[in-house]
C-alpha positions as CSV (number, residue, x, y, z in Angstrom):
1,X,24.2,36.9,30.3
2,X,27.4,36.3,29.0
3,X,28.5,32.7,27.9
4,X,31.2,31.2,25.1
5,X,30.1,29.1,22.3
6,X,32.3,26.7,20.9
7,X,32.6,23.5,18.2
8,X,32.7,20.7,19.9
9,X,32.6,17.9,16.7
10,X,30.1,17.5,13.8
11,X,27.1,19.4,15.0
12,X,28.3,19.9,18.5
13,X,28.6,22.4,21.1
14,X,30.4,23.3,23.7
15,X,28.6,26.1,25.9
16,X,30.4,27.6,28.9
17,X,29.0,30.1,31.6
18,X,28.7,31.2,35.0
19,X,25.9,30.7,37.6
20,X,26.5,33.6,40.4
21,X,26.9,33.6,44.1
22,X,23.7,35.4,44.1
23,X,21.9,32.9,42.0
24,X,23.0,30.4,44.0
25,X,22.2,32.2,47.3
26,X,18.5,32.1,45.5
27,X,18.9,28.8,44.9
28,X,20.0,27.6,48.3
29,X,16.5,28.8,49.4
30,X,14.5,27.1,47.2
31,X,16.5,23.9,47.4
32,X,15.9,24.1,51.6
33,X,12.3,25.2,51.1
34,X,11.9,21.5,49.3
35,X,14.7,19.9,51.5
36,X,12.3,20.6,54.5
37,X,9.2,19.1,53.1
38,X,11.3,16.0,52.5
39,X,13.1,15.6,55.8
40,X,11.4,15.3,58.8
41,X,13.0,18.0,61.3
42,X,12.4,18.0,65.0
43,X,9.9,20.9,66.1
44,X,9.0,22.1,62.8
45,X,6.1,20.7,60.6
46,X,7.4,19.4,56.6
47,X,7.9,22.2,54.6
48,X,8.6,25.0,57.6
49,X,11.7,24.6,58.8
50,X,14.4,28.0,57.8
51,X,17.1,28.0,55.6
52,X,19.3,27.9,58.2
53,X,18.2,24.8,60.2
54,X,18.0,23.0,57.0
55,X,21.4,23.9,56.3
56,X,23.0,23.1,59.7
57,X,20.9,19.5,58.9
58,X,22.2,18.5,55.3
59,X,25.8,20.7,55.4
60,X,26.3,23.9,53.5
61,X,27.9,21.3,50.3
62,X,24.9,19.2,50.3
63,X,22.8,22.2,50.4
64,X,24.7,24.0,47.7
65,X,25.1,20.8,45.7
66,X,21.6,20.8,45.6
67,X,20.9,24.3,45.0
68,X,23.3,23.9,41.7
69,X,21.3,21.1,40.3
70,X,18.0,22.7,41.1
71,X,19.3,26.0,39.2
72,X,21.2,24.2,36.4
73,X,18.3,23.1,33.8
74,X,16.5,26.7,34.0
75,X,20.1,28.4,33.6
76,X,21.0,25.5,30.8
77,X,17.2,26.4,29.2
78,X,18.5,30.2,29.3
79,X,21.4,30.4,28.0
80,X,21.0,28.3,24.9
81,X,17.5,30.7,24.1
82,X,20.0,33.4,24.1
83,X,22.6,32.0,22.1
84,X,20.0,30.6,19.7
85,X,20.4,27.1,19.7
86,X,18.0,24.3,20.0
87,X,19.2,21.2,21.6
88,X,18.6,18.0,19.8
89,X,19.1,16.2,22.5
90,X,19.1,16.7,26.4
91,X,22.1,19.1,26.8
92,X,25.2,17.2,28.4
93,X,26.8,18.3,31.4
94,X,30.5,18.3,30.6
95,X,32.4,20.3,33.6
96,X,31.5,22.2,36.9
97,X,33.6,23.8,38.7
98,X,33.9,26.7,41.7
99,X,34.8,29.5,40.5
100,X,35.3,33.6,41.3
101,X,31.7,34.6,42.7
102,X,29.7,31.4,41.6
103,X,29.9,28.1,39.3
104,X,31.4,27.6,36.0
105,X,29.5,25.1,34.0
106,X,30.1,23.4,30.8
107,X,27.7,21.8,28.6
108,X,27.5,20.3,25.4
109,X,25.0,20.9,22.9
110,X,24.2,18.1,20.1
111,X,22.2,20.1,17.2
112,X,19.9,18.2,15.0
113,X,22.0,17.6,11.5
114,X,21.4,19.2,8.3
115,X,22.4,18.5,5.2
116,X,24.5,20.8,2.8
117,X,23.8,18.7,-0.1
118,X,20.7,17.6,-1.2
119,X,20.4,14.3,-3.3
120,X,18.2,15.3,-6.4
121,X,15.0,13.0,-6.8
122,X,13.6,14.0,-10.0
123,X,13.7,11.2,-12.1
124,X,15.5,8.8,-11.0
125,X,14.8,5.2,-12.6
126,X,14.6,2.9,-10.1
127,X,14.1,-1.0,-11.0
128,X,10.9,-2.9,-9.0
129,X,10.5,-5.9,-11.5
130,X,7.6,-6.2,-14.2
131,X,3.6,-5.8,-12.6
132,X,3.0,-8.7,-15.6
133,X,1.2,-11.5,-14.2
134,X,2.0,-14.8,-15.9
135,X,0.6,-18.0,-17.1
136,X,2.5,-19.5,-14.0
137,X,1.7,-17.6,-11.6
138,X,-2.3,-17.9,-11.8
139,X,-1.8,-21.8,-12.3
140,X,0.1,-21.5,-9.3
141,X,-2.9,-19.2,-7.3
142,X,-5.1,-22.2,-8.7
143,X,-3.3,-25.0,-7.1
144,X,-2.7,-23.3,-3.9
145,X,-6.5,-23.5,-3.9
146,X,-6.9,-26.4,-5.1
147,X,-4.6,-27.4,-2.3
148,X,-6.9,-26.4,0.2
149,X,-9.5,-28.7,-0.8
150,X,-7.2,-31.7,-1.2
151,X,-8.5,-34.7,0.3
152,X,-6.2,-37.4,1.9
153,X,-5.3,-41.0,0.7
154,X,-3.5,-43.6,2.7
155,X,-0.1,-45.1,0.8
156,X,2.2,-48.0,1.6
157,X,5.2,-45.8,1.2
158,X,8.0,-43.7,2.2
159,X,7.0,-40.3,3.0
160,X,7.8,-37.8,0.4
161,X,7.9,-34.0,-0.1
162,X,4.2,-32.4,0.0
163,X,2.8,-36.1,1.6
164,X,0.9,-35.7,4.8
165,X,2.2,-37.9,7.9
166,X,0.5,-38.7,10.7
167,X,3.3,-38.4,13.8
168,X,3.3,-38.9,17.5
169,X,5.7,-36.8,18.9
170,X,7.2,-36.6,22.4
171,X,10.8,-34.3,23.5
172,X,13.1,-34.7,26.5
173,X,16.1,-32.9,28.1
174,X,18.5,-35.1,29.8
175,X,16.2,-37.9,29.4
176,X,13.2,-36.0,31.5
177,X,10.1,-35.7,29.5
178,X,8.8,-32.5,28.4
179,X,5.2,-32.6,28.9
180,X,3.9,-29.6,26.9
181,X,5.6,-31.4,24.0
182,X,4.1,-34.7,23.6
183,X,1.4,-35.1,20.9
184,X,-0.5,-38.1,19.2
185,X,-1.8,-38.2,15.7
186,X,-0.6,-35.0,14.7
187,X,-0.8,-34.4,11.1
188,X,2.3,-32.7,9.5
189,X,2.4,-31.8,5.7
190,X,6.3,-32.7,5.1
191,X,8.4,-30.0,3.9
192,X,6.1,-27.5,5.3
193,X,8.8,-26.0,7.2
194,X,6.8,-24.3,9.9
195,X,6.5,-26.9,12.9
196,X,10.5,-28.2,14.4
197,X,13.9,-26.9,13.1
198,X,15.2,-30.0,11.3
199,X,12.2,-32.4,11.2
200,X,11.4,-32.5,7.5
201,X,14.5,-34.3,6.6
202,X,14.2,-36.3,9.1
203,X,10.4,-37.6,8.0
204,X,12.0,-37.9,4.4
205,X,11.7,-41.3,3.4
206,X,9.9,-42.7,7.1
207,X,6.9,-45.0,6.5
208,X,4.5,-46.0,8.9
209,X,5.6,-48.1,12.1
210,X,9.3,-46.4,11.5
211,X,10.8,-44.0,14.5
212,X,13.7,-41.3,14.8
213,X,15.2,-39.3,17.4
214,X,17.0,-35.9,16.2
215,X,17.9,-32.4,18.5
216,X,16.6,-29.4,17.9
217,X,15.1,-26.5,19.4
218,X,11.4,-26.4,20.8
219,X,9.2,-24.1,18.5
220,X,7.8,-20.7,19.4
221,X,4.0,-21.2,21.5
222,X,6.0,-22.7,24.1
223,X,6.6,-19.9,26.1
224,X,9.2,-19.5,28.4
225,X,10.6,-22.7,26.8
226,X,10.7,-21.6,23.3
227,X,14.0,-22.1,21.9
228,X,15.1,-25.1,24.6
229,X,17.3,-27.6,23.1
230,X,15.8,-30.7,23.3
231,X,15.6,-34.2,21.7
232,X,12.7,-35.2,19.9
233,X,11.2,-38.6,19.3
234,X,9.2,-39.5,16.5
235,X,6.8,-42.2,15.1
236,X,5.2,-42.3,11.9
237,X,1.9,-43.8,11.8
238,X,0.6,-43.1,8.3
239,X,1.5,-41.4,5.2
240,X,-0.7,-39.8,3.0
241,X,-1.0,-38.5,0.0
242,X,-2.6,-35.4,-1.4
243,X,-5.3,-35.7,-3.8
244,X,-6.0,-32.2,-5.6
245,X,-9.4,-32.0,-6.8
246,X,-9.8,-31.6,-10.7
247,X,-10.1,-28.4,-12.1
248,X,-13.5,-28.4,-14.1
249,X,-16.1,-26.1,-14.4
250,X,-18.2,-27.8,-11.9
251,X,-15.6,-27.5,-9.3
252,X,-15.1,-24.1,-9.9
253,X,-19.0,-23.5,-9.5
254,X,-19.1,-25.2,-5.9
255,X,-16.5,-23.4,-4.0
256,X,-16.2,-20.2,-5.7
257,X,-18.5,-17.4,-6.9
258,X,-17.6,-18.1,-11.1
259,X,-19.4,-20.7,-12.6
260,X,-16.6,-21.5,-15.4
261,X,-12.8,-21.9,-15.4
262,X,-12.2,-19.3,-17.8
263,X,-13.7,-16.9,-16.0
264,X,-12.1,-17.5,-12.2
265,X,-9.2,-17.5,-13.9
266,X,-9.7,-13.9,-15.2
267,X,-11.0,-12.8,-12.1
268,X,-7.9,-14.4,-10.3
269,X,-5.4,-13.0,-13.1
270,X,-6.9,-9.0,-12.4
271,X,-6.8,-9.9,-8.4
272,X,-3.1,-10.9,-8.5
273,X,-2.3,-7.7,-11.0
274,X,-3.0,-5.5,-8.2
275,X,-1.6,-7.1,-5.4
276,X,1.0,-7.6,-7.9
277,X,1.3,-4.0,-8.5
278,X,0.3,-3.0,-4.7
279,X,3.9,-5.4,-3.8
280,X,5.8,-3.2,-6.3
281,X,4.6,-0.1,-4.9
282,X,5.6,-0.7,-1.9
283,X,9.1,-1.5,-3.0
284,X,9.6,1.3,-5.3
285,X,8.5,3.8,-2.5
286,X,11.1,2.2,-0.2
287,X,13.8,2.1,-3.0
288,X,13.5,5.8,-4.2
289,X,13.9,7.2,-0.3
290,X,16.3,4.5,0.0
291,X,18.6,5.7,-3.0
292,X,18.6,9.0,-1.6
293,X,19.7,8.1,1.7
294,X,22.2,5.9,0.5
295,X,23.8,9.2,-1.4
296,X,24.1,10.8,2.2
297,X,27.5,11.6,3.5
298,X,27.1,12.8,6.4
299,X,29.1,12.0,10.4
300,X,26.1,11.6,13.0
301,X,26.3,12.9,16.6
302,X,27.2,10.0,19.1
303,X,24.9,11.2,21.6
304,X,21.8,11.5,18.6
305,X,22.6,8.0,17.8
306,X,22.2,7.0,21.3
307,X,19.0,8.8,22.1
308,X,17.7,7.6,19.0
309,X,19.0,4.0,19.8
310,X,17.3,4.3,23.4
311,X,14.1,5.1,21.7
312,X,14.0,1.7,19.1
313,X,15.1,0.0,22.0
314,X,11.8,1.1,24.1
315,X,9.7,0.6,21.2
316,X,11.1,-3.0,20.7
317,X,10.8,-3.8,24.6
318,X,7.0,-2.5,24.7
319,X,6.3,-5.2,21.6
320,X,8.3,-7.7,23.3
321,X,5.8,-7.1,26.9
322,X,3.0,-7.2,24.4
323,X,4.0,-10.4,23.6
324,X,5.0,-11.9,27.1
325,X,8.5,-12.1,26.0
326,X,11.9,-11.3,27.9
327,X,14.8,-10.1,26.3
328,X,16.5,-12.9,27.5
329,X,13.8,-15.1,25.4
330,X,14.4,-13.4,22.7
331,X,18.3,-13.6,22.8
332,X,17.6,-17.3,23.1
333,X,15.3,-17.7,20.0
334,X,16.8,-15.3,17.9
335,X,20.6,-16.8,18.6
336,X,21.8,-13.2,18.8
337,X,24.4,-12.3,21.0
338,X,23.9,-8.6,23.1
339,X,26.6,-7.2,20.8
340,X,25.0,-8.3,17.8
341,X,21.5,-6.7,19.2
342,X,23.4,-3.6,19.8
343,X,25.2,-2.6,16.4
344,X,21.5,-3.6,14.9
345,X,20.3,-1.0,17.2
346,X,22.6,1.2,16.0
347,X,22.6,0.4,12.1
348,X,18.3,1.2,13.0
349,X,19.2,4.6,14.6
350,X,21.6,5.6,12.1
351,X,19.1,4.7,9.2
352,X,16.6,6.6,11.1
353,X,18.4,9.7,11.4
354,X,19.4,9.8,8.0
355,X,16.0,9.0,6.6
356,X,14.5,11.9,8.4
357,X,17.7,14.1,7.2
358,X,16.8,13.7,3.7
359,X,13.2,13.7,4.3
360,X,13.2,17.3,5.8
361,X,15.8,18.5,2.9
362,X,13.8,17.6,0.1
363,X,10.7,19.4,1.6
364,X,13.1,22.7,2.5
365,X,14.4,22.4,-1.1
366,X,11.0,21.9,-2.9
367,X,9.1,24.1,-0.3
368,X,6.7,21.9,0.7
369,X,5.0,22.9,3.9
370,X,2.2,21.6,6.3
371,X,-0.7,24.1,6.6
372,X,-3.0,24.4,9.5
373,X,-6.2,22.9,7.5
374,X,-4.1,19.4,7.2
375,X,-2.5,19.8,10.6
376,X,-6.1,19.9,11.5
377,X,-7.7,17.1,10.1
378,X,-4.8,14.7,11.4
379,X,-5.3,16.0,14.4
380,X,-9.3,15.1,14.4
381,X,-8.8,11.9,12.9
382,X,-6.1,10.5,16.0
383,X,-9.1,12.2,18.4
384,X,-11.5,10.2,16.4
385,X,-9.9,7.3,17.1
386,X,-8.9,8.0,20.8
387,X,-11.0,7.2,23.8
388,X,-10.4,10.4,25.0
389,X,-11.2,12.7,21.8
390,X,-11.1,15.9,23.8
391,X,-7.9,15.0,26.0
392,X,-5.8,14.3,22.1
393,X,-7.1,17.3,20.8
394,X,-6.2,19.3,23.8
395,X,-2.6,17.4,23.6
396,X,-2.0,18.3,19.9
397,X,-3.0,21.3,20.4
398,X,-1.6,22.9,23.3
399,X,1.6,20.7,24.0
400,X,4.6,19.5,22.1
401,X,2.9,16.8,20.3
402,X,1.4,19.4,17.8
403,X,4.6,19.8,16.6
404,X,5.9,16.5,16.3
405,X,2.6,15.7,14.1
406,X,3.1,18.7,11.9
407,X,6.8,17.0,11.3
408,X,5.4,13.6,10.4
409,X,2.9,15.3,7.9
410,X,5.6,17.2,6.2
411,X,7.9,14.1,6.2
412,X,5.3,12.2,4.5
413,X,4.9,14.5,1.8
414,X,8.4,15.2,1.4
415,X,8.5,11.2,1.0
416,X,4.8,11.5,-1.7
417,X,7.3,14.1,-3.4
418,X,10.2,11.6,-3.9
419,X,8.1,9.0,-5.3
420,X,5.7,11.4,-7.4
421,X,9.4,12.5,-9.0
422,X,10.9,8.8,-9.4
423,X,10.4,6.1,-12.4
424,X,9.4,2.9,-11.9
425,X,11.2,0.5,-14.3
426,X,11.5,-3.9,-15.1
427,X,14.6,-5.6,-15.3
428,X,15.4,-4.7,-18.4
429,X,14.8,-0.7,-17.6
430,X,11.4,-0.4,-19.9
431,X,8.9,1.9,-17.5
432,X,6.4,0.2,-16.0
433,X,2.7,1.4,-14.9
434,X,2.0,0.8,-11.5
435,X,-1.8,2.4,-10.9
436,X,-4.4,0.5,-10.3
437,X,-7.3,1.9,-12.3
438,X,-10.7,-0.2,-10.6
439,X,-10.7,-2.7,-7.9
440,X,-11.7,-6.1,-9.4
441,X,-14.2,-8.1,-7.0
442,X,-12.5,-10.4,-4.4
443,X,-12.0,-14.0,-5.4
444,X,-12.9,-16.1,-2.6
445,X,-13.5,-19.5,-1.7
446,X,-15.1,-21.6,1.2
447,X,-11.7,-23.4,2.3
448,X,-10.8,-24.6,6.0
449,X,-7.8,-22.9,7.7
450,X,-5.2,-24.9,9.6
451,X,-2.0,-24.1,11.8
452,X,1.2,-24.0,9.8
453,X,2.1,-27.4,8.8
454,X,-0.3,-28.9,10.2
455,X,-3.4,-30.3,7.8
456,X,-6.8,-30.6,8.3
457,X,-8.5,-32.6,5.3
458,X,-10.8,-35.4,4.6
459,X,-9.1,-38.4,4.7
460,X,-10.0,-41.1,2.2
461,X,-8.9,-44.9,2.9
462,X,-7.0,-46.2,0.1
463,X,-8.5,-48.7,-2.1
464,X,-7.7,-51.9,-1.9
């Protein structure tokens, strides 16, 4: 078969050849074979009318129109396997055009990137911060507990920062109630941030019996009114102080497993270590791929940017349904604007790509492969924990998805490679030890949970 191959840009290109009269003649046949089923033809049953009759029905340009794009993906599919290239991308049709004894077509052909320079990832000193746990910190861990068990006196005082204030609370647009956001008695911690845009310094220095009115937005777990500008209406009906429970031995005894400060506060100190160093892993493992990536130089297809754009984008609408939430919601809430949503789809994509770029050039260099024992097990364990063990197995195994497995295997060891090669440093570029040598028993505590912001306690009537 004869076709030209030409560049068409950076990783691009442009493929020209010729479907014949006599393909097309072929062509025409099978396109009226399926025209019949779909028309209904008078005096001949779906799928038996001739050529011919089907023909004189459509025209002879609808019928060759449709013979041309019932050839054109098998030709396309055969003439790149003989010029050896592998689409990364669905090819685009660029020109078609009558010709001498057939169709000349022109397609172009985005190829998946490579890199002619590798970023080198041995050891590379990249700075996460110090795994030390301080003094601070576990007094801090302590009063957040402590916190928890707080119990609630009454005061004859502005509300402050940290106080608790019971509110009632009612919202209306254009002076029309909102129903779904009236509330009575609610207690708010104040400066808790999580409840209405705005309210905290609003309830800054209110004492019982006072009222305010301020605009603002209506939280999210309203639905389809999340994000409605509204005016709020407040009354404070008590403030109330926290009261933190003091930190003996006794205490310590009752709501944890310990039974003496000194030793909840080791336990606590070896707990927040690890999630201390379990924090830092995780940023160190993002900054040494990042680093590389970074380094890349490289000009991205347009039409690889847009598939892979097309593909965050049906990712993010599937979370969205999960959800119950539009796009149109989300614009709302968010405050982004569609062109805002779009170049962060496209800042995504191109981050994608070039992640995967230097992921797969790393494992070229460094010859790391994926062999058929670890292709296996991650095969077993998705079956495992499918519904349909046999159909995932027979998936992997016999279609396409095999392969795009065996690519996220070798990308994650290309990534274990980067990190095994990289050096973890503090602020001050001393190398830190990030392991975790034995997990230390959980420190846990009988505590009540409560919405953000809003408190559940005990509350104690102030003494007169």
């Amino acid at each position: 078969m004869s076709q030209t191959v030409t560049d068409a840009g950076p990783f691009e290109k442009l493929v020209s050849f010729r479907i014949t009269e006599e393909e097309l003649d072929q062509a025409k046949t099978r396109a009226a074979r399926r025209l019949s089923r779909e028309l209904k033809i008078r005096g001949f049953r779906p799928g038996r009318a001739p050529r011919p009759i089907v023909e004189a029905t459509v025209g002879s340009e609808t019928l060759r129109r449709e013979a041309i794009e019932e050839i054109l993906p098998e030709k396309v599919a055969e003439v790149l396997t003989e010029a050896e290239l592998e689409p990364a991308v669905t090819p685009e049709l660029e020109r078609i055009e009558d010709a001498t004894d057939g169709v000349e077509v022109e397609v172009k052909v985005t190829l998946w990137p490579t890199l002619t320079e590798v970023p080198e990832h041995h050891g590379r000193r990249i700075e996460v911060g110090s795994p030390e746990v301080t003094d601070e910190e576990v007094d801090g861990a302590i009063d957040g507990l402590r916190e928890q068990f707080a119990t609630l006196t009454t005061v004859d005082r502005p509300a402050r920062l940290g106080d608790v204030v019971s509110v009632d609370v009612s919202a209306t647009v254009d002076g029309v109630e909102v129903e779904e956001a009236k509330a009575s008695e609610l207690l708010y911690e104040v400066g808790h941030g999580g409840f209405i845009e705005g309210i905290d310094d609003v309830l800054q220095g209110m004492s019982a019996g006072e009222s305010a009115t301020f605009d603002s937005r209506l939280p999210d777990g309203f639905g389809e009114k999340a994000g409605m500008e509204v005016t709020f209406h407040i009354t404070v009906t008590e403030v109330k102080e926290k009261v933190l429970p003091e930190l003996t031995d006794e205490w310590v005894g009752e709501v944890t497993e310990f039974d003496t400060v000194d030793e909840f506060r080791a336990a606590l100190r070896r707990e927040l270590e690890i999630a201390k160093k379990r924090r830092l892993a995780a940023t160190f493992r993002e900054r040494a791929l990042q680093e590389l990536v970074d380094q890349v130089e490289i000009e991205l297809p347009e039409a690889l940017v847009r598939a892979e754009m097309q593909e965050i984008l049906h990712r993010f609408y599937h979370r969205l349904e999960e959800r119950g939430i539009s796009l149109e919601d989300y614009f709302r809430v968010s405050g982004l604007s569609s062109e805002q949503f779009s170049e962060d789809l496209r800042l995504q994509a191109e981050r994608s790509i070039r992640t995967r770029l230097v992921l797969e050039a790393v494992a070229d260099r460094d010859g790391i492969e994926v062999d058929q024992a670890e292709l296996d097990q991650a095969i077993e364990a998705l079956a495992a924990a499918s519904r349909r063990p046999d159909d995932v197995r027979r998936a992997l195994r016999e279609g396409p998805g095999g392969k795009s497995l065996a690519g996220d295997i070798l990308r994650n060891k290309a990534l274990a490679a980067i990190v095994a090669g990289a050096i973890p440093v503090d602020e001050q570029g001393n190398e830190v030890d990030l392991t975790i040598e034995e997990e230390p028993p959980v420190v846990e505590a009988e505590v009540v949970e409560a919405e953000a912001g809003v408190v559940e306690a005990e509350v104690v009537a102030e003494e007169e």
